[in-house]
C-alpha positions in Angstrom: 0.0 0.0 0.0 1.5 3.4 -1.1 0.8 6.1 1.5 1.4 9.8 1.7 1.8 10.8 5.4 0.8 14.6 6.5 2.2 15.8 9.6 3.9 18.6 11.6 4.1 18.9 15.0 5.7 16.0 18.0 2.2 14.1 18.0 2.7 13.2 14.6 6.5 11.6 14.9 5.3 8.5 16.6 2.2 7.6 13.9 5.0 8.3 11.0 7.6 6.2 12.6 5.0 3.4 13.0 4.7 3.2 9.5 8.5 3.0 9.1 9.3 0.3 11.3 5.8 -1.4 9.4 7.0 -1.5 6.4 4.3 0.8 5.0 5.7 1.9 1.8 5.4 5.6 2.3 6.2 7.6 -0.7 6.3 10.9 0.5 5.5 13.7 3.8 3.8 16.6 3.9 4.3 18.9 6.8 4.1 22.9 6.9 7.0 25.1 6.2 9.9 25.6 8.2 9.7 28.2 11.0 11.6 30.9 12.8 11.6 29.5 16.5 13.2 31.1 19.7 14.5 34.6 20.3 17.0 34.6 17.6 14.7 33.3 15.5 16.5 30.1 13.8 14.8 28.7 11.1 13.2 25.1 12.4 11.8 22.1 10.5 8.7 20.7 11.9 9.6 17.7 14.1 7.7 15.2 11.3 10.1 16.7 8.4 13.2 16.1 10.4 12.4 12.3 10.6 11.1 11.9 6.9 14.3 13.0 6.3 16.4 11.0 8.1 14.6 7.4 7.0 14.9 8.7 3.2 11.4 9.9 2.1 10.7 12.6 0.1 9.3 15.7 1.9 7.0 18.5 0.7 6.0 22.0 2.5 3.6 23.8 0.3 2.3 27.1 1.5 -1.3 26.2 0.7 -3.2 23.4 -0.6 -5.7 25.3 -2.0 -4.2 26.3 -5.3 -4.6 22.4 -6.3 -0.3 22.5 -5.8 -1.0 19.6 -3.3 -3.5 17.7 -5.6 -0.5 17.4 -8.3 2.1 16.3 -5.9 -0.5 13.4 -5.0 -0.3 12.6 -8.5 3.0 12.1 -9.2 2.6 10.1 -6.1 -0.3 8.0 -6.8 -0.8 6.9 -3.3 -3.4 4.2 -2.3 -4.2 6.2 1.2 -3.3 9.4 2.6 -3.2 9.6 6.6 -3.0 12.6 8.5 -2.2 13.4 12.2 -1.8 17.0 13.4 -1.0 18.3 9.7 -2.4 22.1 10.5 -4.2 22.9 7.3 -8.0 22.3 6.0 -7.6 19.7 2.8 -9.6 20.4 -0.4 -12.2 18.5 -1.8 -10.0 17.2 -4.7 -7.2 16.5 -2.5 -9.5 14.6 -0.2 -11.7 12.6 -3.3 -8.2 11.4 -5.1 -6.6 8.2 -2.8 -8.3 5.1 -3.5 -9.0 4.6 0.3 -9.0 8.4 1.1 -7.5 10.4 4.1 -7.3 8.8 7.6 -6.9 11.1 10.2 -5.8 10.1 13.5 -7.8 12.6 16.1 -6.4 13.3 20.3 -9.9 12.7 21.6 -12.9 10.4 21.7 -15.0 12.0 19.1 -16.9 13.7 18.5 -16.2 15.4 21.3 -13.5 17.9 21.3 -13.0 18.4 17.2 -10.6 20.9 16.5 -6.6 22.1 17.6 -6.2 21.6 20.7 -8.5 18.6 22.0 -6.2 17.1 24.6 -5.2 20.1 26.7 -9.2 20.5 26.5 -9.9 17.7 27.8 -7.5 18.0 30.4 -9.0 21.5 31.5 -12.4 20.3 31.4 -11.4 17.5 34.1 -12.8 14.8 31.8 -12.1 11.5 33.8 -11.1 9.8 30.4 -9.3 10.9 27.0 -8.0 8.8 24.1 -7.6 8.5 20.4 -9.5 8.1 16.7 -8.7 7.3 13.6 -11.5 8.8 11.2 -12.7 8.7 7.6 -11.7 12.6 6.6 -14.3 15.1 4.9 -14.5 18.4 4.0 -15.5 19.2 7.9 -13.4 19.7 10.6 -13.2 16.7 12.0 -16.8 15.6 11.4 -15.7 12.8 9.2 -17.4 8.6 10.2 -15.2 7.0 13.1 -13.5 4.2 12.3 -11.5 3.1 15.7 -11.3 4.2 18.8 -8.9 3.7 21.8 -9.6 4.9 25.3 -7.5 6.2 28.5 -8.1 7.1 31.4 -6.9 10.3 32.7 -4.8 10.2 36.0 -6.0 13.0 38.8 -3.0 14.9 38.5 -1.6 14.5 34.6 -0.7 17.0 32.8 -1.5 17.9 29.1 1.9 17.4 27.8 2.2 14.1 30.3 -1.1 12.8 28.6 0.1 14.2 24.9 2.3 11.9 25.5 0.8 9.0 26.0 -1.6 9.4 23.3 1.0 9.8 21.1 1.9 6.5 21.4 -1.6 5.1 21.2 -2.0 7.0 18.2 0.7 5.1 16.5 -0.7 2.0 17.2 -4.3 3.0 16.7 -3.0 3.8 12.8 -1.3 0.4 12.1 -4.7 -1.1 13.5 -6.8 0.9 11.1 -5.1 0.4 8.3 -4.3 -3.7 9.1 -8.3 -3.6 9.4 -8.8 -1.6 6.1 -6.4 -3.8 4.2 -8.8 -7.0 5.3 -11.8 -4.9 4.6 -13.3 -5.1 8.1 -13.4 -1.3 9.2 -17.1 -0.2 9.7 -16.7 3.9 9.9 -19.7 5.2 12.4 -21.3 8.4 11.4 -20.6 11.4 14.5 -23.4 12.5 16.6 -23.3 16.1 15.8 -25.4 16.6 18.8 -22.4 15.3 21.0 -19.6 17.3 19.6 -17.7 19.7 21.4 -14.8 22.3 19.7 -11.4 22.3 21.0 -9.8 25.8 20.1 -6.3 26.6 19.9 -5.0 28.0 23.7 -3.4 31.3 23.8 -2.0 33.2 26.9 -4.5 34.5 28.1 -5.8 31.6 29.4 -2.9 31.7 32.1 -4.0 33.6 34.7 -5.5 31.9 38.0 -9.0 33.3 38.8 -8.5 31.8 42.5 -12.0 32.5 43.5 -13.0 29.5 41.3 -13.0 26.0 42.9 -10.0 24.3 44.0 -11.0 21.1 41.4 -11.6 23.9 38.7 -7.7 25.4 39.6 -6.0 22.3 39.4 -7.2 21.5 36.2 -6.3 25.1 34.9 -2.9 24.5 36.2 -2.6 20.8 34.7 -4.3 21.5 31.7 -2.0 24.7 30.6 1.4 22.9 31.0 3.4 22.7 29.2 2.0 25.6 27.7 1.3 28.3 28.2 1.6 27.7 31.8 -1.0 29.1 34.7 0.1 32.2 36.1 -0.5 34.2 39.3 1.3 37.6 40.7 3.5 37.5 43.7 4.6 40.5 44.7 4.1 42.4 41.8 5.5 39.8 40.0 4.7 37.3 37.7 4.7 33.4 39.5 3.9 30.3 36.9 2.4 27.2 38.5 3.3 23.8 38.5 2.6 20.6 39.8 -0.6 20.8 41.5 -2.6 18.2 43.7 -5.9 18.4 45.2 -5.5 18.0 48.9 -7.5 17.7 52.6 -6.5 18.6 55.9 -5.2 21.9 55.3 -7.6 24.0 57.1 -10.1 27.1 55.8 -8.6 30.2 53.8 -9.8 33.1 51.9 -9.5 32.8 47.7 -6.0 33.7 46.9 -4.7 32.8 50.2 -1.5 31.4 50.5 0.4 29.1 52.9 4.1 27.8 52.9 4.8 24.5 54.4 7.9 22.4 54.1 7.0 20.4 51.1 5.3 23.1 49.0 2.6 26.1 48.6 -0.9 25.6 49.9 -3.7 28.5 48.2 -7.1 28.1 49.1 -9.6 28.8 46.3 -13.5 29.8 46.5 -14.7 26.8 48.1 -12.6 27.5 50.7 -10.6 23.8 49.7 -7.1 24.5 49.3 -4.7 23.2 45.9 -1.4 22.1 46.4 1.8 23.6 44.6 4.8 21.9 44.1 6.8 23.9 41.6 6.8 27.5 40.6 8.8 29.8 38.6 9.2 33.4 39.5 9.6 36.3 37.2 13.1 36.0 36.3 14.4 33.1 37.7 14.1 29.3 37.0 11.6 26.7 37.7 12.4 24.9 40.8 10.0 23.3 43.9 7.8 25.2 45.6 9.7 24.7 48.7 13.2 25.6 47.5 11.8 28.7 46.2 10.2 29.8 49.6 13.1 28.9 51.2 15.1 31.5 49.7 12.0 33.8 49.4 10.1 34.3 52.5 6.2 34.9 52.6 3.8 35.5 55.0 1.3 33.2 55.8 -2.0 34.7 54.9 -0.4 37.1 51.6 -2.7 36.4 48.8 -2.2 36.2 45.0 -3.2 37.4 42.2 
């Protein structure tokens, strides 16, 4: 079977690599253009190009897709199946209609809930008790397209969105050598979406991070495990900005105002506004690097009772 893998960012390394160490016969990778990353701004490949690369496979990074420039690539190609994880453009019609078998996407959530860019950190803010992955039948919507396989996780209490990126990552990979070992024997049965069900998982952006700590303390934790590794909760200490890390929903700590703060010898206590404390255990202040909670207050006393934000 001669594929065309699309793909750009670290959630689409793993699916591609699967492929590789398959046997697929993958004839060529699309992935978005290089980009300027850091404050010197260096020119970067997308992590999916650098592998292509490296196992020998031709790699294309057109601009747009609507000018038909990726419908003639496809076919010079002549692939039997295009799959697509993460690529980070909408495909046209006639690039969608031209593979025998189509485009199979592989999706970071149960659909059809949480359709769109960022469905895992969503999920993760949301305090959904389970996550996982889906490998879908691609149409002109965004990511409305009939379900073919599913694989489901459950969420631990105090992962994180890059901890549980992770992990679906690798489910991912295996989800696609599934759905395409099923396919190849002609037993996939794609399931239409509930529309009716769906949710839409937007992009995050930075202003997101800061900690409204009159919210629940269930709510906070979330926020704080749902925006690492980016773009981080935030709260102001002393004028300054103070990122959160690490957090853990805990009893026994006593009653406190929303915002209050308490240092103990393993880490920072704030209460929240139903008066139930989250727990803290790393933090990075304005200027200097993450470390634990409790190293930090060592070296920068607080007063019991100062409140953030």
């Amino acid at each position: 079977m001669r594929i065309v893998y699309m793909g750009t960012p670290d959630f689409a390394v793993l699916p591609l690599k699967a492929l590789i160490d398959n046997n697929y016969d993958v004839v060529g990778v699309f992935t978005q253009p290089d980009k300027p990353v850091g404050r010197k701004a260096v020119l970067t490949p997308p992590p999916v190009k650098t592998v292509a690369i490296d196992a020998g496979i031709p790699v294309f990074q057109p601009v747009t897709l609507k000018n038909g420039e990726g419908t003639k690539i496809l076919e010079e190609l002549k692939p039997d199946a295009v799959i697509v994880v993460a690529y980070g453009k909408i495909l046209p019609k006639d690039f969608l209609e031209y593979p025998e078998y189509g485009c199979i996407n592989i999706h970071g959530s149960l659909l059809p809930k949480y359709r769109g860019a960022a469905p895992i950190q969503r999920c993760v803010l949301d305090g959904e008790e389970f996550a996982g992955v889906t490998s879908m039948q691609m149409d002109e919507g965004l990511d409305t397209g009939d379900m073919l396989l599913k694989e489901v996780t459950k969420i631990g209490e105090n992962e994180t969105s890059g901890e549980l990126f992770d992990r679906l990552a690798v489910m991912g990979a295996d989800l696609l050598i599934k759905t395409l070992d099923a396919l190849k024997k002609g037993e996939l049965k794609p399931e239409k979406q509930d529309d009716a069900n769906s949710s839409y998982a937007s992009m995050l952006d930075k202003t997101m991070s800061p900690v409204d700590f009159t919210k629940t303390a269930r709510e906070v934790h979330n926020q704080i495990r749902g925006l690492d590794p980016w773009p981080v909760a935030q709260t102001i200490l002393e004028g300054k900005n103070l990122k959160l890390f690490r957090s853990e929903l805990i009893r026994d700590a006593g009653k406190g105002s929303s915002g209050e703060m308490k240092v103990t010898k393993k880490g920072l206590i704030v209460f929240c506004g139903d008066g139930n404390p989250v727990f803290i255990k790393e933090v990075q202040y304005e200027g200097k690097k993450r470390m634990s909670a409790a190293d930090f207050f060592r070296g920068h006393p607080v007063k019991d009772g100062t409140i953030l934000g």
